[in-house]
C-alpha positions as CSV (number, residue, x, y, z in Angstrom):
1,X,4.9,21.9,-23.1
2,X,2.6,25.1,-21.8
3,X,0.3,24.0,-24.1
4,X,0.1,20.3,-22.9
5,X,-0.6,22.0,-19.5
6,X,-3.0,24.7,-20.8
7,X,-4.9,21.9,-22.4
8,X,-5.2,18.9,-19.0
9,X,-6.0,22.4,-16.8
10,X,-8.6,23.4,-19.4
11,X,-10.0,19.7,-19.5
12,X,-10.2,19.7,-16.0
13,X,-11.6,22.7,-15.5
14,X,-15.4,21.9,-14.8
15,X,-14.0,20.3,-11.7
16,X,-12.5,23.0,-10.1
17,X,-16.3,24.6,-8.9
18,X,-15.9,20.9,-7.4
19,X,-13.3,20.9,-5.7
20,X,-13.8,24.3,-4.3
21,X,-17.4,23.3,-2.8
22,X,-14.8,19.9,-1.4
23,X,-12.6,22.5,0.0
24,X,-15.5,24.3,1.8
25,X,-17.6,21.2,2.7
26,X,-14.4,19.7,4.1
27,X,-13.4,22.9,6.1
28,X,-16.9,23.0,7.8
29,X,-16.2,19.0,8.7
30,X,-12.9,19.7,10.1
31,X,-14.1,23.2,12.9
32,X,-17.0,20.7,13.9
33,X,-14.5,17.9,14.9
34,X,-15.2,15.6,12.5
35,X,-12.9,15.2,9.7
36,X,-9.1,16.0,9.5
37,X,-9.0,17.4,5.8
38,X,-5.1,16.9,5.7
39,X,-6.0,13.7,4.2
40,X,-9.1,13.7,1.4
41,X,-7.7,17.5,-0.6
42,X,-4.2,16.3,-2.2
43,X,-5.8,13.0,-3.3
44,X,-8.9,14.5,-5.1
45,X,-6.1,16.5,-7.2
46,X,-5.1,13.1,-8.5
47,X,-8.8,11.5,-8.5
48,X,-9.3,15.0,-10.7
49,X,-6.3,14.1,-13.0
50,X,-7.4,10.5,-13.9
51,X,-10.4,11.6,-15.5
52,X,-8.5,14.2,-18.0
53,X,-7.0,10.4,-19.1
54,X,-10.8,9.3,-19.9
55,X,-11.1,13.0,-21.8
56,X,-7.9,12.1,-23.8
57,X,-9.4,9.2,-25.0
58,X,-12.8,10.3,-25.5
59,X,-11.5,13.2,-27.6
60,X,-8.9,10.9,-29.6
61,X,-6.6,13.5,-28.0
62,X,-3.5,10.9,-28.3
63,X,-3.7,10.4,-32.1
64,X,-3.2,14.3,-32.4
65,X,-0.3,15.0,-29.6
66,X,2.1,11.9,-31.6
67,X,1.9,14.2,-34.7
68,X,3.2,16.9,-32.5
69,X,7.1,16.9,-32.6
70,X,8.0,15.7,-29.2
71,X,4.0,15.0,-28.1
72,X,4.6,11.6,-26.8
73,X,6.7,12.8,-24.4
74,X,5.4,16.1,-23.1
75,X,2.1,14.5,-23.2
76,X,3.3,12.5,-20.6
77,X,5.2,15.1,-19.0
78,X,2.3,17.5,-18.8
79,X,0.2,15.3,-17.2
80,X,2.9,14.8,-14.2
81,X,4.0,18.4,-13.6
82,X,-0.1,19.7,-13.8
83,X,-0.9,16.8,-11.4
84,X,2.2,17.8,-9.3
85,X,1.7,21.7,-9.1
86,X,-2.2,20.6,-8.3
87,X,-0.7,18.4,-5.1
88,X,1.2,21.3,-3.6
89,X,-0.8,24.5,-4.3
90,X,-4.0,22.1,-2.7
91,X,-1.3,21.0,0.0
92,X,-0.6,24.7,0.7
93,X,-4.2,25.5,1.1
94,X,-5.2,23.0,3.2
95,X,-2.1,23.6,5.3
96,X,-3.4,27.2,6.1
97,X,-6.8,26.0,6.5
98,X,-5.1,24.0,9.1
99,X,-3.7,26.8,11.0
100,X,-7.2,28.2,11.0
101,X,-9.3,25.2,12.0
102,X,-6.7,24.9,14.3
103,X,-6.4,28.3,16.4
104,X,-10.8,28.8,16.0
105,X,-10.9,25.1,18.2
106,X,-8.0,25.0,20.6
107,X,-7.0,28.5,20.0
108,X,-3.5,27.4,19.5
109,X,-1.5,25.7,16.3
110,X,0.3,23.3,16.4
111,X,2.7,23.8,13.7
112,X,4.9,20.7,13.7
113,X,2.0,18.3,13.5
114,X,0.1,20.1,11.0
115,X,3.3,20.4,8.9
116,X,4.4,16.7,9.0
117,X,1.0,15.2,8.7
118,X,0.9,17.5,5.2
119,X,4.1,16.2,4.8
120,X,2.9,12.8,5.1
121,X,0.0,13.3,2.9
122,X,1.7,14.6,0.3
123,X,4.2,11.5,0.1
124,X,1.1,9.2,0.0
125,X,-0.6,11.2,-3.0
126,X,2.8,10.9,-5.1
127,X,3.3,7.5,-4.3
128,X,-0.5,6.6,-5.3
129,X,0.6,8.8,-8.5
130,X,3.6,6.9,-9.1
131,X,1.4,3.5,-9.0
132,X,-1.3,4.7,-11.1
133,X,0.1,6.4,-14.2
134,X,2.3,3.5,-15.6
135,X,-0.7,1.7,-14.9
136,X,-2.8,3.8,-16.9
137,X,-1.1,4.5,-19.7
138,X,-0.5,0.7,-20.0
139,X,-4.0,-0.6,-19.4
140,X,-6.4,2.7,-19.8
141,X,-8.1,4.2,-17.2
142,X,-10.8,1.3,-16.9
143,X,-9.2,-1.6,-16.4
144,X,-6.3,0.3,-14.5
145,X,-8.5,1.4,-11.6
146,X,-9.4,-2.4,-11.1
147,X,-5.6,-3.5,-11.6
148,X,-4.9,-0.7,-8.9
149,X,-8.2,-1.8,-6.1
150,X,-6.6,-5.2,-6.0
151,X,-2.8,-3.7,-5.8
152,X,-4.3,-1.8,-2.7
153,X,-5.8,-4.9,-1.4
154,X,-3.4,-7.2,-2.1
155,X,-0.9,-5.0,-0.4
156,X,-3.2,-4.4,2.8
157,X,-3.7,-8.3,3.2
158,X,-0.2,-9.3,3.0
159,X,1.0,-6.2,5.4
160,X,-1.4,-7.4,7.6
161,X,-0.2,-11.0,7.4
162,X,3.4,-9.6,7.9
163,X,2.5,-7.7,11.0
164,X,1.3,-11.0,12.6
165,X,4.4,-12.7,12.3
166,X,7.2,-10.0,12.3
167,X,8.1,-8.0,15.2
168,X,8.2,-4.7,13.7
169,X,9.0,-3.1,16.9
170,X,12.5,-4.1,16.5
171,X,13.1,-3.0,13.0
172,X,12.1,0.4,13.7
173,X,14.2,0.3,17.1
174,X,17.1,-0.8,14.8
175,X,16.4,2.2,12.3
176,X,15.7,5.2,15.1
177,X,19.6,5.9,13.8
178,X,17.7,7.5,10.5
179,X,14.9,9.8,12.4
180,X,17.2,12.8,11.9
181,X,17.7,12.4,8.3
182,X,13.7,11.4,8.0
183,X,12.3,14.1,6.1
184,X,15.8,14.2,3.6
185,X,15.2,10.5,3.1
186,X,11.5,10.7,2.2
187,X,12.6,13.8,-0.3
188,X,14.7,11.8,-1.8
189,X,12.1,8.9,-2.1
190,X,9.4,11.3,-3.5
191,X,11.5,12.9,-6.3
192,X,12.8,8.8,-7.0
193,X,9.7,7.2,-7.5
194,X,7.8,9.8,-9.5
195,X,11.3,10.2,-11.9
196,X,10.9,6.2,-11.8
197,X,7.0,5.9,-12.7
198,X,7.2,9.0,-15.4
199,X,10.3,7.4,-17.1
200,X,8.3,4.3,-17.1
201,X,4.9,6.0,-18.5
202,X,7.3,7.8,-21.2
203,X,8.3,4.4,-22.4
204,X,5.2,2.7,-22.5
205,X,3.6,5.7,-24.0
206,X,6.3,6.0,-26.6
207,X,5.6,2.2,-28.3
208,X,2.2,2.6,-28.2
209,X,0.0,3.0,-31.5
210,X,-3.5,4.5,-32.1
């Protein structure tokens, strides 16, 4: 299993000079006012990951890992946990480059927002994570980041046309009962739908032939 990781965090590793020159760029953005950088960070982590999929490939890495005992599955396993660990440890850094953007501007942080908006972002990035790797694995990289532009937009359209004709005011009024137990909830969510999509990617990874 190291090695798995060792191996998509050596593939990768070009991008890193990348993402640090993001992290910079981004920082600058954010003291001048103009972009909150809560946001772009956690999801270049799994922009990053996607393309160790088209290294895979290139590299007829797959053929080798299924002679591996157990390689289908900590192939797929690897490539969770290493896009994981890159979510939080970019989520943590960007949450202290918060704090600083934060106290140089207003010279004062406000902790709460900074953490939930993190918070926030972090859910988003493993839910896009969740979509995309079933997808992935069962289409390729390719024709996955088509399938997934027209998930996106299919699922803006239709919220938009649900917004029009339901009073969502009302379903939130009726479910202010759960804004205690918010943050457990969304927890809960998180761990479900990543266990969910990698049990998913492990069984369509596990029938598949090269």
């Amino acid at each position: 299993m190291i090695g798995f990781i060792k191996k998509d965090l050596a593939m990768i590793k070009s991008n890193f000079k990348l993402l640090g020159v993001l992290i910079v760029v981004y920082a600058i953005m954010g003291l001048m006012g103009k972009m909150d950088i809560s946001f772009i960070l956690p999801f270049m982590c799994v922009m990053i990951m996607i393309s160790s999929f088209s290294y895979d490939n290139y590299n007829k890495w797959d053929a080798y890992a299924i002679t591996i005992p157990n390689g289908r599955e900590n192939s797929v396993k690897s490539k969770y946990i290493t896009t994981i660990l890159m979510i939080f440890i970019i989520a943590v850094v960007t949450t202290i480059l918060s704090f600083i953007i934060s106290y140089i501007s207003t010279e004062s942080i406000n902790y709460e927002q900074i953490l939930i908006t993190m918070f926030g972002t972090i859910f988003g990035t493993l839910l896009v994570l969740a979509f995309m790797y079933p997808i992935i694995y069962k289409f390729g990289v390719e024709k996955a980041r088509i399938g997934i532009f027209l998930l996106v937009f299919g699922i803006v359209i239709i919220g938009s046309l649900l917004a029009n004709y339901i009073d969502l005011s009302n379903i939130f009024e009726s479910l202010s009962f759960l804004e205690n137990y918010i943050i457990i909830i969304l927890v809960i969510m998180m761990v479900t739908m990543v266990y969910v999509s990698y049990m998913i990617s492990k069984r369509i990874f596990s029938k598949k032939e090269f």
